[in-house]
C-alpha positions in Angstrom: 5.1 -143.8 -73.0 8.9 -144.7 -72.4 7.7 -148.3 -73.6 5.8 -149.0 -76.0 5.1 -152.7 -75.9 1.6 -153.6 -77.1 0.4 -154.5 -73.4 1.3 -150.9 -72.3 -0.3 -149.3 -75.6 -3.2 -151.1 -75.3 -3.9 -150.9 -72.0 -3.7 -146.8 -72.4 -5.5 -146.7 -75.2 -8.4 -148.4 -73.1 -7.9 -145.9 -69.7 -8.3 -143.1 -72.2 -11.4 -144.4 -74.4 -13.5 -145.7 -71.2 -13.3 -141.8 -70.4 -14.7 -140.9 -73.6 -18.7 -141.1 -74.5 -20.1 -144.1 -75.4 -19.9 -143.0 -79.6 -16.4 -141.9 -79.6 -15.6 -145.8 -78.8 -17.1 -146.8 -81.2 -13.8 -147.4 -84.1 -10.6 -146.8 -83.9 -8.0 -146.9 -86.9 -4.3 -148.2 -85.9 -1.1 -148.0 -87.9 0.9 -151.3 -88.7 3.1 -151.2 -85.7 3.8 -154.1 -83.4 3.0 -151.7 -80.6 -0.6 -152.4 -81.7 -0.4 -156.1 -81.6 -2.4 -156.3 -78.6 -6.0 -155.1 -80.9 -8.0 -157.9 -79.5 -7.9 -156.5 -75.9 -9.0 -153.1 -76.7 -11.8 -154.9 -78.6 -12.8 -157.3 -75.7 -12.8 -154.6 -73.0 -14.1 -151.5 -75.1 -16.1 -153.3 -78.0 -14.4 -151.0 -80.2 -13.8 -152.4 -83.6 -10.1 -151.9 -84.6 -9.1 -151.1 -88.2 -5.8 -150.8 -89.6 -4.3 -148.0 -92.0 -2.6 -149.3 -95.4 1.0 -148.4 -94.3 2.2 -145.2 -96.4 -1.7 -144.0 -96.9 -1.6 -141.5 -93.9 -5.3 -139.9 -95.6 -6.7 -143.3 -93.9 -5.9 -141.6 -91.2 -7.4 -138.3 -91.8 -8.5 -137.2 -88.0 -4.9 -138.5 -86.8 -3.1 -136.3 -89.3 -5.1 -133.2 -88.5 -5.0 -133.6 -84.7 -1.1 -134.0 -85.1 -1.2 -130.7 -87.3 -3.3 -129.2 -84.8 -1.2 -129.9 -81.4 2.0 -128.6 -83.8 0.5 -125.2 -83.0 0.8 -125.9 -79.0 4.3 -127.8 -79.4 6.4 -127.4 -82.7 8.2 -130.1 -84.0 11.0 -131.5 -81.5 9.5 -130.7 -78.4 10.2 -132.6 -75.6 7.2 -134.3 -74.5 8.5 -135.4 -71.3 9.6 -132.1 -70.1 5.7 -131.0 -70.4 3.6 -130.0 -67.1 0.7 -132.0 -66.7 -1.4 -128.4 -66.8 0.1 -128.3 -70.0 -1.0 -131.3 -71.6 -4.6 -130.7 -69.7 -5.1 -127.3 -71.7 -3.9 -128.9 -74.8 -6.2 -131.7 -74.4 -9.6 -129.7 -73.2 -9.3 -127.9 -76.6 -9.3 -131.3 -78.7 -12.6 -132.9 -76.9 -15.2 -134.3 -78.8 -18.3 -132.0 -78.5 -21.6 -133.9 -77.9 -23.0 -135.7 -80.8 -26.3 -133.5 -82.0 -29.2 -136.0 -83.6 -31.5 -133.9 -85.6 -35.6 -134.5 -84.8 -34.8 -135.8 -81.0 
């Protein structure tokens, strides 16, 4: 985003989850930045509860950390996001999608 203001992260963080299944909106952990000032909307819309990450404990963020890692194999550090094809981004993205939650005895 060439903005991030918290009305412009918010309201992308609420076009992606409302794509995602019902349990994957379930929580979502935030850093401290004032790009995430804007919580309570993502809340309202989404009924996702919002938590917050002690600033400096990245392991709070475990799944954040390991996605980054993981997209570091498509895109090494200092890529220019911007310059990426939309194809591009869609391949990345298909490989990191939540597989459907499995309930055993159902």
């Amino acid at each position: 985003m060439p903005k991030k203001t918290a009305e412009k992260t918010s309201a992308a963080i609420i076009n992606q989850l409302q794509s995602l299944p019902f349990y994957a909106q379930q929580t979502l952990t935030m850093d401290n930045g004032a790009e995430n000032a804007k919580h309570e909307d993502i809340s309202k819309s989404l009924g996702t509860k919002c938590y917050f990450a002690h600033p400096y404990h990245s392991w709070q963020r475990g799944t954040n950390e390991n996605t980054n890692d993981l997209i570091r194999w498509y895109l090494p550090e200092g890529t220019d996001f911007s310059k990426l094809l939309d194809e591009q981004i869609m391949y990345i993205e298909s490989n990191f999608k939540p597989s459907p939650k499995k309930v055993s005895g159902v």
